[in-house]
Wavefront OBJ file of the C-alpha trace (Angstrom):
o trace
v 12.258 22.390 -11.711
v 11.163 22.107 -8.141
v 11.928 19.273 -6.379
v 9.441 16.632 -6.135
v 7.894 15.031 -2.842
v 9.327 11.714 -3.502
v 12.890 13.343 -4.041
v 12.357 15.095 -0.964
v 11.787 11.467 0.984
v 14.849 9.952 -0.770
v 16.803 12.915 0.044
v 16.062 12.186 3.868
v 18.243 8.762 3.294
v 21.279 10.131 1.318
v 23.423 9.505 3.765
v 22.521 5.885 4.269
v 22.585 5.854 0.592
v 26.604 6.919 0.583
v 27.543 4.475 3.027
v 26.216 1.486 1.620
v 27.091 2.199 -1.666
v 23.835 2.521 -3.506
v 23.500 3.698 -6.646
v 20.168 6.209 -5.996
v 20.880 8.952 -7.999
v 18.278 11.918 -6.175
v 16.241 14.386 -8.464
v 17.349 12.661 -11.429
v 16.769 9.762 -13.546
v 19.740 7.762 -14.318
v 22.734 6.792 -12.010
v 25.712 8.990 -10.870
v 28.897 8.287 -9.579
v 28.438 4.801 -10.519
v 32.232 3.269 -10.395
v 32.539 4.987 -6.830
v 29.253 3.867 -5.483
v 30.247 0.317 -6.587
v 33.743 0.651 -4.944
v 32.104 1.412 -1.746
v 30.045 -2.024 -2.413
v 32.181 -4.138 -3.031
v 34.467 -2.828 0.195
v 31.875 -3.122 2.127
v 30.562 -6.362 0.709
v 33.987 -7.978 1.304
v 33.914 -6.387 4.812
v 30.991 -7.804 6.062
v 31.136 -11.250 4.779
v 34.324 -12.373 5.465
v 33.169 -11.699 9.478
v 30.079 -13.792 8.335
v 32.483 -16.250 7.053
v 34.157 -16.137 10.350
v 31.064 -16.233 11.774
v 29.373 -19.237 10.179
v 32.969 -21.096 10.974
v 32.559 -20.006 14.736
v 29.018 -21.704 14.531
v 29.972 -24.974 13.236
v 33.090 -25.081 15.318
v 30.579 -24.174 18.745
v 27.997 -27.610 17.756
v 31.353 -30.150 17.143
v 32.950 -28.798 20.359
v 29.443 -28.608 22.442
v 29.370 -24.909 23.143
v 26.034 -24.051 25.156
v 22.120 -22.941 23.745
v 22.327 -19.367 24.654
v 26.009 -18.459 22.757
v 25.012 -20.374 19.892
v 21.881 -18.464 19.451
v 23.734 -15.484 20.127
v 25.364 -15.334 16.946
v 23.143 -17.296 14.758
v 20.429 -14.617 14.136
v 23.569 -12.132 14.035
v 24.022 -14.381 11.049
v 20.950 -14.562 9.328
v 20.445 -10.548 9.827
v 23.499 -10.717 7.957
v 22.994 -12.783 5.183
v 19.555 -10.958 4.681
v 20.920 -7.879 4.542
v 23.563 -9.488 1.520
v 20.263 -10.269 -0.043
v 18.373 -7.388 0.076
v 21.210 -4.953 -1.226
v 21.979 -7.625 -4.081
v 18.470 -6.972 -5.384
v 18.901 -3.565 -5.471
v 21.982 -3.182 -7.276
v 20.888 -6.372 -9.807
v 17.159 -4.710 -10.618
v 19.103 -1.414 -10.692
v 17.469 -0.101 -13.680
v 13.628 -1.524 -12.961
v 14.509 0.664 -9.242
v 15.247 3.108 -11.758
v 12.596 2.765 -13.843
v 10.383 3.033 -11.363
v 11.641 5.600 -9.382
v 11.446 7.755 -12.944
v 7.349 6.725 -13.373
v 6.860 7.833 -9.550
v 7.830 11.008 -10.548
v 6.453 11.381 -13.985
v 2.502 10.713 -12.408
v 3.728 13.175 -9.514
v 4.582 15.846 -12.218
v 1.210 14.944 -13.622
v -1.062 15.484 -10.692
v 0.441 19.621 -10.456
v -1.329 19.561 -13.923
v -4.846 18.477 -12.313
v -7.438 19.925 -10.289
v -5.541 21.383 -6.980
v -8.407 20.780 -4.686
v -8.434 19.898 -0.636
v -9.237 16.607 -0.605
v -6.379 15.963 -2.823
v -3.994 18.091 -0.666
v -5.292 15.798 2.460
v -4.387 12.264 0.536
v -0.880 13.498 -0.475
v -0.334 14.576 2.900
v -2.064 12.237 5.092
v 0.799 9.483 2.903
v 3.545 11.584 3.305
v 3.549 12.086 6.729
v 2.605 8.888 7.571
v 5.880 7.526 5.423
v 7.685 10.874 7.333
v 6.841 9.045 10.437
v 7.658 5.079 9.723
v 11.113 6.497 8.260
v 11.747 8.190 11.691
v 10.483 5.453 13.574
v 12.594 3.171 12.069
v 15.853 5.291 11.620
v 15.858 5.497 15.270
v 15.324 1.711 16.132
v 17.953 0.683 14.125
v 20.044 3.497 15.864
v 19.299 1.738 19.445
v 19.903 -1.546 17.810
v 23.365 -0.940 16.611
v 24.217 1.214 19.985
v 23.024 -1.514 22.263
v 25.125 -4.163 20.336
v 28.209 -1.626 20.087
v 28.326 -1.192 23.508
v 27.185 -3.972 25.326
v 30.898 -5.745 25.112
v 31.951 -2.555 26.991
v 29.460 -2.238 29.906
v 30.193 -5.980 30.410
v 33.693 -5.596 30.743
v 33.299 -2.310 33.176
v 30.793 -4.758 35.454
v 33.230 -8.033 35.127
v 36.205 -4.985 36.046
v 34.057 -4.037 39.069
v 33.432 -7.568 40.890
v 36.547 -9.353 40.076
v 39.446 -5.703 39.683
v 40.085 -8.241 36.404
v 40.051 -7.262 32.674
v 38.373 -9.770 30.360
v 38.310 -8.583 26.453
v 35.002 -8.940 24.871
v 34.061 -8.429 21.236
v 29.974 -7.753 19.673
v 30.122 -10.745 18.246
v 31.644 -14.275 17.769
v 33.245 -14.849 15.177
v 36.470 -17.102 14.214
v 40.215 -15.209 13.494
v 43.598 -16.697 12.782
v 44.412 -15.335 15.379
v 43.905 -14.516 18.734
v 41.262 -11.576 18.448
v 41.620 -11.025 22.610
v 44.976 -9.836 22.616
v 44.970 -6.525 23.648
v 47.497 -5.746 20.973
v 44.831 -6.582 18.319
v 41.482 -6.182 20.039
v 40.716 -2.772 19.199
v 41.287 -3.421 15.355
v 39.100 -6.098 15.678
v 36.573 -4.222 17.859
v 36.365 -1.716 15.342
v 36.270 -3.919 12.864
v 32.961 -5.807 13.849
v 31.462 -2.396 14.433
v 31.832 -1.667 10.629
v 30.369 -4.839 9.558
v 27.378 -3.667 11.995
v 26.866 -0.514 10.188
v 27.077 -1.920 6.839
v 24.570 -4.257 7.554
v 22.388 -1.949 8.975
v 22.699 0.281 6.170
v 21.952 -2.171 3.525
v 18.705 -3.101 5.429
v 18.153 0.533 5.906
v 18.157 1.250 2.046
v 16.448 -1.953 0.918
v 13.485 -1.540 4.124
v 13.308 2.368 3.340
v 13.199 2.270 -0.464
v 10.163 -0.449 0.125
v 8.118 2.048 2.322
v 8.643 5.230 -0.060
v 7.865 3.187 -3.356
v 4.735 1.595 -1.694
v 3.793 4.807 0.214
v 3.875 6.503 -2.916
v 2.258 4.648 -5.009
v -0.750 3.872 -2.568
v -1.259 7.689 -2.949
v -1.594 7.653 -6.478
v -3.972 4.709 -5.812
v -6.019 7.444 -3.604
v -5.793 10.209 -5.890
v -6.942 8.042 -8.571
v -10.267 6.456 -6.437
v -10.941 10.483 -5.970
v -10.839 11.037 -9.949
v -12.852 7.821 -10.642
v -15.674 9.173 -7.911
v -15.502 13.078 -9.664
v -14.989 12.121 -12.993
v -18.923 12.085 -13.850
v -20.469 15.530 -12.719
v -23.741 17.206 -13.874
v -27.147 16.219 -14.736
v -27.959 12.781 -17.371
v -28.611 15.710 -20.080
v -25.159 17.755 -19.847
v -22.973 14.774 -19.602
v -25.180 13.330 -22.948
v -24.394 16.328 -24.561
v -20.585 16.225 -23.550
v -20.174 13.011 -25.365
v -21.875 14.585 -28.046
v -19.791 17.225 -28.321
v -15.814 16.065 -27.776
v -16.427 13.937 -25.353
v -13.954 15.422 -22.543
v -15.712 12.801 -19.748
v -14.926 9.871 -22.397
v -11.320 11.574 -22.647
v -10.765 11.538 -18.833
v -11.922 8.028 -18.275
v -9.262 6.996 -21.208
v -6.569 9.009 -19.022
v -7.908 7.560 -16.309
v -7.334 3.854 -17.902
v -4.054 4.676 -19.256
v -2.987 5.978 -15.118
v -4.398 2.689 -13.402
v -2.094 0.548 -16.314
v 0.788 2.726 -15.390
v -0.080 1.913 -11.470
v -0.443 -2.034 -12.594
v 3.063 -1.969 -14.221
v 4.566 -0.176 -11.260
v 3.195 -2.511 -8.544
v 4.660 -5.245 -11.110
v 8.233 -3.713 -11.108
v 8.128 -3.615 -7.649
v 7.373 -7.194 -7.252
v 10.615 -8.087 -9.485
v 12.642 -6.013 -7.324
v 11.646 -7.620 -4.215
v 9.991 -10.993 -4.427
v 12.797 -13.185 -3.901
v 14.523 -10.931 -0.787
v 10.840 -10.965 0.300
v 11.062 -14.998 0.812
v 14.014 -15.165 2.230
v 12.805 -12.292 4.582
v 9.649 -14.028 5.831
v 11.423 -16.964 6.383
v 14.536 -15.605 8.157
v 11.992 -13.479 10.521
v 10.505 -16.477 11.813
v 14.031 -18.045 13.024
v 15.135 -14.516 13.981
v 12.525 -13.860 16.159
v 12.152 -17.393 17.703
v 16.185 -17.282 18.670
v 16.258 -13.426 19.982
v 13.291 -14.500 22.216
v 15.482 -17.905 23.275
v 18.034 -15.013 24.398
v 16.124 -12.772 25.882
v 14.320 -15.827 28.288
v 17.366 -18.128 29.062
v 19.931 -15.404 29.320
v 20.791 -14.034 32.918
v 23.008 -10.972 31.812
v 20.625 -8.012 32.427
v 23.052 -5.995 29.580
v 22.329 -8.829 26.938
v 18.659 -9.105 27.635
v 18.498 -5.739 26.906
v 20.407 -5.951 23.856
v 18.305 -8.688 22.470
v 14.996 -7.303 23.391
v 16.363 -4.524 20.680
v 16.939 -6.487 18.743
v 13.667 -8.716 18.893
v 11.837 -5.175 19.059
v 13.595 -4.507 15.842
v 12.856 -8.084 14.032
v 9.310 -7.673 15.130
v 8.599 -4.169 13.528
v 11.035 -4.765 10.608
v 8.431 -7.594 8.920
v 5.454 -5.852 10.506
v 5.866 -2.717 8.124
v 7.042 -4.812 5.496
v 4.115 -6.808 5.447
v 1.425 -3.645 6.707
v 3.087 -1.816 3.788
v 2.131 -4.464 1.471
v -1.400 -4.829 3.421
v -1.773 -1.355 2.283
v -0.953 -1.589 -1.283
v -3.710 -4.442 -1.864
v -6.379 -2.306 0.001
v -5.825 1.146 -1.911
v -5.470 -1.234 -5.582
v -8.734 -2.835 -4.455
v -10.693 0.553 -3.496
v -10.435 1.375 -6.807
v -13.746 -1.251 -7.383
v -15.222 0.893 -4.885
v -14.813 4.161 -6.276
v -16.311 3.034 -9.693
v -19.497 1.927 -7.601
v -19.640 5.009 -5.954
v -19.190 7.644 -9.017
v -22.202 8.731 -11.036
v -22.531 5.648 -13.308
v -25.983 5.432 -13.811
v -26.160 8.772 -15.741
v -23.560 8.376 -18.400
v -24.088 6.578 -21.803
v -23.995 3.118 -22.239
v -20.408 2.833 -23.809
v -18.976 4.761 -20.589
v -20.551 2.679 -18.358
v -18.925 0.252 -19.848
v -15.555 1.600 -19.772
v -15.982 2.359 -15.710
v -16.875 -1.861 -15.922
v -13.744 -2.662 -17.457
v -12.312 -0.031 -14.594
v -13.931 -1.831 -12.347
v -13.521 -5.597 -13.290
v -9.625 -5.288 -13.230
v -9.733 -3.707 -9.912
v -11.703 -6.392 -8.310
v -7.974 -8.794 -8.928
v -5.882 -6.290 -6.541
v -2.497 -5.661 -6.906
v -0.274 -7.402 -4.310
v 3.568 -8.059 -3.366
v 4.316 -11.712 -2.811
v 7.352 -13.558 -1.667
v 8.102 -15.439 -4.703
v 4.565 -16.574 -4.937
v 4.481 -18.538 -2.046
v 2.640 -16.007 -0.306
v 1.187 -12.612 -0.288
v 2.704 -9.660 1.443
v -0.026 -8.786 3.949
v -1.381 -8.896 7.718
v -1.816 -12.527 6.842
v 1.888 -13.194 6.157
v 2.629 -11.319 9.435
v 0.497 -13.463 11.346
v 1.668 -16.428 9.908
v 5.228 -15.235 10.723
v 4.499 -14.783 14.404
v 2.665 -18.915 14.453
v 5.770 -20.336 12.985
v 7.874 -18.063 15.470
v 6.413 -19.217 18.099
v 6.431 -22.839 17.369
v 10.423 -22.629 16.741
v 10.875 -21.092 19.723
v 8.603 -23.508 21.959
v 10.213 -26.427 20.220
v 13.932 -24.681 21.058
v 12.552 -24.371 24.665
v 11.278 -27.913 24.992
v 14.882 -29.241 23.726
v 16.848 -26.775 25.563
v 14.855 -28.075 29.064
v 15.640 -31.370 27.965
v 19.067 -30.986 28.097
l 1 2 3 4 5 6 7 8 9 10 11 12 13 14 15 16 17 18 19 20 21 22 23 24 25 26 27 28 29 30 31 32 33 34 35 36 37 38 39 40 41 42 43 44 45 46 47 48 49 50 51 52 53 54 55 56 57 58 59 60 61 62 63 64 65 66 67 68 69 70 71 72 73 74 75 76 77 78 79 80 81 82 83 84 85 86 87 88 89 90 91 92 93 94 95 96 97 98 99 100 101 102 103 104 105 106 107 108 109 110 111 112 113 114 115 116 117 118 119 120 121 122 123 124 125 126 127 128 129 130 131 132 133 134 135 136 137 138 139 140 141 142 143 144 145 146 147 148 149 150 151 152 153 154 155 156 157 158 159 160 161 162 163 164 165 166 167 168 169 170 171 172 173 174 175 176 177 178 179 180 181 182 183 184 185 186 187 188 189 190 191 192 193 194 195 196 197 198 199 200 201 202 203 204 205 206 207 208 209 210 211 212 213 214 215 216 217 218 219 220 221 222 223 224 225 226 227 228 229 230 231 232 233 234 235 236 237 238 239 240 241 242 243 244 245 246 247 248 249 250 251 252 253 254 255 256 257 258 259 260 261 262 263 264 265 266 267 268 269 270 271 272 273 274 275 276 277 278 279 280 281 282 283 284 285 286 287 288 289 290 291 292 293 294 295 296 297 298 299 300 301 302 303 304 305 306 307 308 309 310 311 312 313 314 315 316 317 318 319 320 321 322 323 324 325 326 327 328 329 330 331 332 333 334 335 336 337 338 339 340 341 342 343 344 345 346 347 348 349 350 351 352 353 354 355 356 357 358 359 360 361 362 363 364 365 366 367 368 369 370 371 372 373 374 375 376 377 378 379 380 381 382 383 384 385 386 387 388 389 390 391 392 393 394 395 396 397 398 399 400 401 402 403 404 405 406 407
């Protein structure tokens, strides 16, 4: 069996999937390899949070011994990325089987549309999605690649420039965090250098998985979305007298608007699995954006090191697009759900019988309550949400200014 389009996309991430240790079996529809994949895990789980650990300690210690505004906020969004990327690959691997399960129905209505009509217009939805998705996976893939490269180096170019002024050596590490002991001494400092620059590619992996997974499910089910508003508008052809006589005889128009039902329920239910898998990450998300962004922009305006300006406008770059395509993602779902109102209105209602009209009502009262992502309820994942992110950004970070000024 050929492989299908959304096996092709996941195939794209296989190597992310590897190193983080997620369990997306491609082409198939149960896991494989599971015991390694959750060796690799748990390693990497226990890698990266005992340097949060250290971390978090290094951040208490700094506010009881008075270190300054600008290396405290260094490391506290370093944090939070952190702890959000703990989040968002412990939903994956705890939903496992509704990922699963709805990886599986993805396919199945894929493998149903090669049964229908193979016509242009349908051609130009599935590819207008997939290269879209083509393109937010490359975008992404590559900011994440500058991220981790500016914070993997940084330590380095400061160290050549300190070298070049001062014909002194000063060690310097990605990140602070707190050791037993003394992580400058040169006998230890490349472990340890190495060391942080693990933790920095397992947490960008597991946000790589859990960001890319969310694109490629919503991507792909906004195009059955479109395919389906394109059935809905085509599903009533032919004069009032023909399609009369067609429910007269089989009724193959009444048939298609009962498929038709039965692939907008399937839609529903996959829209709802997503929200299971996601809803509570999604929170936690919106809300560490808003401090993420806010601190990274504290950086990038009070910090006079040209190397770690740069570094943080990366990384503010990266916090900014990060929720953007989360929440234009989302944005997208709700409109495609809710053009499927539309495409009732626009079909041939007024010629079919009675009882089909009032089918396409049904069709078209359901549609009119879209189907949306939320962040555990407390809100919708849309432009809104996005907006909303960027006000309470902003008011952190004018607050942090005020206070810092202050000082």
């Amino acid at each position: 069996m050929a492989q299908t389009l959304f096996d092709k996309s996941l195939s794209k991430l296989s190597m992310v999937f590897r190193w983080s240790g997620t369990n997306i079996a491609i082409g198939e529809a149960a896991p494989t390899n599971t015991k390694r994949n959750r060796c690799i895990y748990s390693f990497n789980f226990i890698l990266q949070n005992t340097d949060v650990l250290g971390a978090i300690y290094w951040f208490i210690s700094g506010l009881k011994t008075g270190k300054s505004y600008t290396e405290l906020t260094f490391i506290a969004p370093c944090i939070i990325i952190s702890i959000l990327s703990v989040m968002k690959s412990m939903s994956i691997i705890i939903y496992e089987k509704k990922v699963y399960q709805l990886m599986e129905n993805l396919r199945m209505m894929e493998a149903h549309e090669r049964n229908r009509e193979n016509t242009a217009e349908r051609r130009k939805i599935i590819e207008k999605g997939v290269n879209f998705l083509n393109l937010v996976i490359n975008v992404l893939c590559g900011l994440y690649l500058i991220m981790f490269v500016c914070f993997a180096l940084s330590p380095l170019v400061l160290m050549i420039l300190k070298y070049m002024k001062t014909n002194e050596i000063e060690f310097k590490l990605p990140f602070f965090i707190a050791y037993p002991f003394d992580p400058y001494n040169i006998k230890v400092w490349p472990m340890v250098y190495l060391r942080q620059l693990g933790t920095e590619i397992v947490t960008v992996s597991n946000m790589c998985v859990a960001d890319f997974i969310f694109c490629i499910f919503c991507s792909y089910i906004t195009i059955q979305f479109r395919l389906l508003q394109y059935d809905i508008e085509h599903v009533i052809t032919g004069t009032r007298e023909s399609i009369y006589n067609d429910e007269m005889h089989g009724g193959k128009i009444r048939n298609k608007l009962v498929e038709i039902i039965k692939w907008h329920q399937e839609l529903i239910m996959c829209v709802n699995l997503l929200e299971n898998i996601y809803s509570v990450s999604m929170l936690f998300n919106f809300i560490s954006s808003s401090v993420i962004i806010c601190l990274t922009g504290f950086n990038v305006t009070e910090n006079h090191d040209i190397v770690l300006v740069i570094t943080f406008i990366t990384f503010l770059f990266m916090g900014l697009v990060e929720i953007f395509l989360l929440c234009f993602f989302g944005d997208m779902l709700i409109d495609a759900s809710s053009d499927v109102s539309d495409a009732v209105y626009n079909c041939k209602w007024y010629l079919a019988p009675p009882k089909m009209r009032k089918t396409l009502l049904l069709i078209q009262t359901r549609a009119h309550i879209p189907c949306k992502l939320t962040a555990y309820g407390f809100a919708d994942v849309s432009l809104k949400a996005f907006m909303k992110v960027l006000s309470t950004s902003w008011s952190y970070f004018a607050l942090l200014k005020t206070i810092y000024s202050t000082e």
